[in-house]
C-alpha positions as CSV (number, residue, x, y, z in Angstrom):
1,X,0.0,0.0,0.0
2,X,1.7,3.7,-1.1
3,X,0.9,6.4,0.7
4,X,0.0,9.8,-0.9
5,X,2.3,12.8,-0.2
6,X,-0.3,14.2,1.5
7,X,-0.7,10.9,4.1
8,X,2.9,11.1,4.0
9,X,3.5,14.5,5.5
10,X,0.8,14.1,7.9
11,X,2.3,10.9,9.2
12,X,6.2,12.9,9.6
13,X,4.0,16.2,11.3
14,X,3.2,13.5,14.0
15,X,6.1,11.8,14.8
16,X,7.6,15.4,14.7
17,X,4.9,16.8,17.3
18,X,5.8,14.2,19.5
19,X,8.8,16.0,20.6
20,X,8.5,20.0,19.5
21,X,5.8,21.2,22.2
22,X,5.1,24.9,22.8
23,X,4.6,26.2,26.2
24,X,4.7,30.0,27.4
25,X,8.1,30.0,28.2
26,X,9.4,28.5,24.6
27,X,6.2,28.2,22.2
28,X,6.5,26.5,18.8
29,X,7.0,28.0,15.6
30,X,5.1,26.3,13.2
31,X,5.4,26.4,9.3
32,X,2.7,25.9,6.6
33,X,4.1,26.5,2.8
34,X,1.4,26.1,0.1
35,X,2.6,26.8,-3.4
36,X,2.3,30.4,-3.7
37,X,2.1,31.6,0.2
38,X,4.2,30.1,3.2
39,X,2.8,30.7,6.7
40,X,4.7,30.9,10.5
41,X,3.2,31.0,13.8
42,X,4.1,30.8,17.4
43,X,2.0,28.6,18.9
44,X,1.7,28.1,23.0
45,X,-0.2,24.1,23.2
46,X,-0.2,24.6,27.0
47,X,-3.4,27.4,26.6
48,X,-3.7,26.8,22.7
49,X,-2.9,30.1,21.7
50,X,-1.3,31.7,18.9
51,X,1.2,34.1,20.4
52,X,2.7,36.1,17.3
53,X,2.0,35.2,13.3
54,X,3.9,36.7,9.7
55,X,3.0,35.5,6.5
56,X,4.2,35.9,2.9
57,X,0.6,37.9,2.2
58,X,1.6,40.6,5.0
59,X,1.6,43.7,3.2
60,X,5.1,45.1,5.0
61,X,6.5,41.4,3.2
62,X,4.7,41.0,-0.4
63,X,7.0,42.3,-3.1
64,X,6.6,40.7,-6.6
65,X,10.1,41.4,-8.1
66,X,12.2,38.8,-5.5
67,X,12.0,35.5,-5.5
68,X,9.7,32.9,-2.7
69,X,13.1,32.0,-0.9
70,X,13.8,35.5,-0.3
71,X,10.5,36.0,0.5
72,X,10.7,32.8,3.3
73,X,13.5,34.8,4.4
74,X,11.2,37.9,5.0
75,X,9.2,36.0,6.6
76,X,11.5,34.4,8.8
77,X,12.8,37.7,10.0
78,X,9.1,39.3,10.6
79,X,8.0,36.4,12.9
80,X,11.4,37.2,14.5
81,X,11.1,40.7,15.3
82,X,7.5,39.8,17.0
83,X,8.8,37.3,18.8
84,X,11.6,39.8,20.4
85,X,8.7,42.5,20.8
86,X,7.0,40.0,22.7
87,X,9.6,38.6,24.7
88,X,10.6,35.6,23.9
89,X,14.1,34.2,22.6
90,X,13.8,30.5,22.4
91,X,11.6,28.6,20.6
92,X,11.0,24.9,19.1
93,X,10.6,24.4,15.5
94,X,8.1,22.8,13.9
95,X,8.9,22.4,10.0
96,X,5.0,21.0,9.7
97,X,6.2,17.6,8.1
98,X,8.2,19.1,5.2
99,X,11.8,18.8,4.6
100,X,14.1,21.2,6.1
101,X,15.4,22.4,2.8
102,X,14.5,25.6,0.5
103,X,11.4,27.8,1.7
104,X,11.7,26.0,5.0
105,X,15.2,26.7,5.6
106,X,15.2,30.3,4.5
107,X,12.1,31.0,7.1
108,X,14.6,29.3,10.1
109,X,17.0,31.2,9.0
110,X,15.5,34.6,8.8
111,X,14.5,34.0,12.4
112,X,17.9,33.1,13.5
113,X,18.7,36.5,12.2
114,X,16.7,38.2,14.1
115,X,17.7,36.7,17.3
116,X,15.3,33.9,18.0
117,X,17.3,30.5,19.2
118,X,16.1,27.1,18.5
C-alpha cells in the first residue's frame, strides 16, 4: 500500500509533534508552505494560543520582483522581530512535516537573524 504525499506529510507532522511542544516559556513556531504563500506561527499548546503570526501575504512582506526563498527569508525575520517584541528568545521548531530544505530553511533562518534561538 503507497501512501500519498499528502498521508505522507501528515504521518512525519506526528512523529515530529511528539517531541517539539510549545509552552509559554518556549512556544512553537510552526510552518505551513502552500505553493504560492508560506505561513509561520508561534503557537503556545499549553493554553492553545497563537502568540505572534507573519505571513508571505503581509503587506510590510509582499514584493513581486524577489523570489519565494527571499520571500521565506522575509518571513522568517518578521515572525522574528515579533517574537523579540513579545519577549521571547527561544523557541521549538516545527517544519510542519516538510523537509528542512529551501522555503523552510530560508524562514529558520531569517528567524535566527533576528535573534530567536532554536
Amino acid at each position: 500500500m503507497s501512501l500519498s504525499k499528502i498521508n505522507k506529510r501528515n504521518k512525519i507532522k506526528k512523529r515530529i509533534r511528539q517531541h517539539v511542544l510549545g509552552s509559554p516559556s518556549r512556544p512553537r513556531l510552526s510552518v505551513f508552505r502552500s505553493n504560492k504563500e508560506i505561513y509561520a506561527q508561534l503557537v503556545d499548546d499549553v493554553t492553545g494560543s497563537t502568540l505572534a503570526f507573519a505571513s508571505s501575504r503581509d503587506k510590510d512582506i509582499k514584493n513581486d520582483t524577489i523570489t519565494r526563498i527571499e520571500i521565506s527569508k522575509l518571513v522568517g525575520l518578521s515572525i522574528g522581530k515579533k517574537a523579540i517584541k513579545a519577549g521571547i528568545a527561544k523557541i521549538g521548531f516545527d517544519r510542519g512535516g516538510y523537509l528542512y530544505h529551501g522555503r523552510v530553511k530560508s524562514l529558520a533562518e531569517g528567524a535566527r537573524e533576528a535573534g530567536l534561538k532554536f
